[in-house]
C-alpha positions as CSV (number, residue, x, y, z in Angstrom):
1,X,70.2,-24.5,50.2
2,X,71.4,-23.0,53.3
3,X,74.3,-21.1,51.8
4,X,72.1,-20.3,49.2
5,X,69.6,-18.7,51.6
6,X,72.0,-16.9,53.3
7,X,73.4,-15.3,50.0
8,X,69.8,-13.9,49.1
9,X,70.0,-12.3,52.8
10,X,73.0,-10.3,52.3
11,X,72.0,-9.4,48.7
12,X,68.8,-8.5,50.3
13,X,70.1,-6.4,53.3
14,X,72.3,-5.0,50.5
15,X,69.7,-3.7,48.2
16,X,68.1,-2.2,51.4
17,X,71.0,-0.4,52.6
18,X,71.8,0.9,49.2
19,X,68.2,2.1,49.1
20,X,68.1,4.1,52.4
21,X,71.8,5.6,51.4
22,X,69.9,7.2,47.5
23,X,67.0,8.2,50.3
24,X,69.5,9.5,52.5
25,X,71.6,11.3,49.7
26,X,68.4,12.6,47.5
27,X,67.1,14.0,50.7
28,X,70.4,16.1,51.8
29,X,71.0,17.0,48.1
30,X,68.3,19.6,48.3
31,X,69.7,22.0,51.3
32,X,73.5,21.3,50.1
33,X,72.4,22.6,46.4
34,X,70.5,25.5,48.0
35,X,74.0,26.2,49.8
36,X,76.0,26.1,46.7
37,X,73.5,28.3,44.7
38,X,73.4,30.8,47.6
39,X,77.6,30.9,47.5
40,X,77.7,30.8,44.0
41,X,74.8,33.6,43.0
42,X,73.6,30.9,40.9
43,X,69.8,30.0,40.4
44,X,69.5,31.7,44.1
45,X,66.2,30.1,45.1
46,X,65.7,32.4,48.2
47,X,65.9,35.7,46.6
48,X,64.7,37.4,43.2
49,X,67.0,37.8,40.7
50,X,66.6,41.4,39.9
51,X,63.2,43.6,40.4
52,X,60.5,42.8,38.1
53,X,60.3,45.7,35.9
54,X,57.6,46.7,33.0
55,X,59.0,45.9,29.6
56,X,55.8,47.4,28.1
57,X,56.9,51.1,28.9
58,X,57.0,53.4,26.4
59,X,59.5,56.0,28.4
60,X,60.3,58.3,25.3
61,X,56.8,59.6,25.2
62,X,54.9,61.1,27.8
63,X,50.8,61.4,28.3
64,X,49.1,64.3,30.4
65,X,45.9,62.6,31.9
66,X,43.5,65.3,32.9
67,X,40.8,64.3,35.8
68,X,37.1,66.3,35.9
69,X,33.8,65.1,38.1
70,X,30.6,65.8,37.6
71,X,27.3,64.9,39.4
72,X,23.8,64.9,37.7
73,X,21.0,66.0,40.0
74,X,23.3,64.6,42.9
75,X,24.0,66.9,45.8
76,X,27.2,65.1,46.5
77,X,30.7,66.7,46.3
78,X,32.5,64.7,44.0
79,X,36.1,66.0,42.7
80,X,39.9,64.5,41.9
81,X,42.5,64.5,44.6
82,X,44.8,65.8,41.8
83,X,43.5,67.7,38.4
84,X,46.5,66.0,36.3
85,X,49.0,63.5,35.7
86,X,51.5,62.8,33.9
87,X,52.4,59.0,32.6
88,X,54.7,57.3,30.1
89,X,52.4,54.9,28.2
90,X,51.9,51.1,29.4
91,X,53.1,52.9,33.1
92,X,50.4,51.7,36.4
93,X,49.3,54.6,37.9
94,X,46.7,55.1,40.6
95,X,44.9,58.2,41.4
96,X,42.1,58.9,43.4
97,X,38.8,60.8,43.7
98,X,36.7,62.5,46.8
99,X,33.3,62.0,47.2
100,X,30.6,63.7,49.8
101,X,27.0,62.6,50.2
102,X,25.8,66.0,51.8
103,X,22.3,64.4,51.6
104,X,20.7,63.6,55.3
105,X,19.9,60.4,54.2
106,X,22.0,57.1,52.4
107,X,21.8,57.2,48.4
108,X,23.6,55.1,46.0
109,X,25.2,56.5,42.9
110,X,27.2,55.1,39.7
111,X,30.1,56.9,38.2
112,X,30.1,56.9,34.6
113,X,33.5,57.6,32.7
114,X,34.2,59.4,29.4
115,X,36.9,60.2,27.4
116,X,38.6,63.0,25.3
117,X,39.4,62.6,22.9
118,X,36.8,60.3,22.5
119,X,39.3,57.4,20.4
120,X,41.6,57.7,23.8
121,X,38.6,55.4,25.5
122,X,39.8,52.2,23.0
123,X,43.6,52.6,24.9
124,X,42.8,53.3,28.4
125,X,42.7,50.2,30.7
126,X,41.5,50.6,34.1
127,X,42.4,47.8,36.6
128,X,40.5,49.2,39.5
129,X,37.7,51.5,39.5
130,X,35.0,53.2,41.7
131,X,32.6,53.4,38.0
132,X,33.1,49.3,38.3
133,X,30.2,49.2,41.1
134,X,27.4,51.1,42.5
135,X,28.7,53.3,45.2
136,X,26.5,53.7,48.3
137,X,27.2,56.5,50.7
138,X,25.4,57.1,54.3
139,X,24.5,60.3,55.3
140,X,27.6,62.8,55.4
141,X,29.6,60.3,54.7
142,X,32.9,61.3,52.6
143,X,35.3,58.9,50.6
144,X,38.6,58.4,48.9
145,X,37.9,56.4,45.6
146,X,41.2,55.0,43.7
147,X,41.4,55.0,39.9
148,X,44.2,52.1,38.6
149,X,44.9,53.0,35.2
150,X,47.2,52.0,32.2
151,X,47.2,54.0,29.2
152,X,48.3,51.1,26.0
153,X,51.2,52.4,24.3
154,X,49.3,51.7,21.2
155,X,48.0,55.1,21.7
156,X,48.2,57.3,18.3
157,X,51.5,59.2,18.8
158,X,49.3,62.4,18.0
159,X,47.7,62.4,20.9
160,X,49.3,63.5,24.0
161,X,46.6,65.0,26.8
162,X,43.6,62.6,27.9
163,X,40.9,64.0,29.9
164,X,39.0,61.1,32.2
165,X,35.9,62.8,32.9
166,X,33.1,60.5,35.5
167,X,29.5,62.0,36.0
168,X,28.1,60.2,39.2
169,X,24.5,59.8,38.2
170,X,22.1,58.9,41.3
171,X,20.3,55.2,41.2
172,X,16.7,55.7,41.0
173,X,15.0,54.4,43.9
174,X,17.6,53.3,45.6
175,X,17.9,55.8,49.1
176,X,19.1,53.4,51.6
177,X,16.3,53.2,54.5
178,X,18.1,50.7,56.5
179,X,21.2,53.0,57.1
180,X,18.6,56.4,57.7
181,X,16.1,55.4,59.7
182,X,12.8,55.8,57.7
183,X,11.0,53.9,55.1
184,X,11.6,56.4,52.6
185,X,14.9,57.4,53.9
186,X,14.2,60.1,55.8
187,X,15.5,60.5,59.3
């Protein structure tokens, strides 16, 4: 029984030494694969492979996007940091607008866009937008809005100018007393 107890021991310290080598081996595989990639310029795991680029680009056609404000029974300045741009279907493209409350007190507003042609509305995506949210402006206070557009290149090939109009509209109700001083919002 002895030497058969002393067999199971070295089979034992065996299997334990050949499990802490796999360990030992699985754990330094990782770096000296990430070496060979990086020497190779295979699978490189620590840089991109090329830039990400938008396959969705239609860049035989171009669009002229035409910006216009408006303000209904608003005394703010509202206007486009540029009047037009021009964009090759399925291309991200960011703009921006100006706004002034010349109001002495705070009022909120919503922008409201429109199209022209009116069928343009069905292919223009915005991903960001001043019209998403109510805009509240203290008194005097002017600000840059951004516009993050995509015009789908599904767009009928007859149609090559888009006009984005927005009409900022005032909330009713809704002068800001906390930021003017006054319960009605009168300083």
């Amino acid at each position: 029984m002895n030497a058969h107890a002393t067999e199971n021991r070295r089979l034992l310290v065996r299997l334990v030494i050949s499990a802490v080598v796999m360990f030992g081996f699985g754990f330094v595989l990782v770096p000296f694969y990430e070496k060979i990639c990086e020497v190779t310029g295979i699978n490189n795991l620590l840089k991109p492979d090329v830039v990400a680029a938008n396959t969705q680009v239609d860049e035989s056609r171009w669009i002229t996007v035409q910006f216009d404000s408006n303000v209904h029974d608003l005394p703010w300045r509202f206007s486009p940091l540029q009047q037009s741009v021009r964009v090759h279907p399925g291309e991200l493209v960011q703009v921006a607008y100006e706004v002034t409350n010349t109001r002495d007190f705070a009022v909120a507003g919503q922008a409201v866009p429109s199209y022209g042609p009116q069928l343009a509305g069905q292919y223009f995506r915005k991903m960001d937008c001043f019209c998403f949210t109510q805009q509240t402006l203290a008194p005097g206070e002017k600000r840059t809005m951004p516009v993050v557009f995509v015009v789908d290149p599904a767009l009928p090939a007859d149609v090559n100018t888009i006009t984005l109009s927005y009409t900022f509209f005032e909330i009713a109700g809704r002068r800001i007393s906390a930021l003017a001083g006054g319960p009605d919002g009168r300083s």
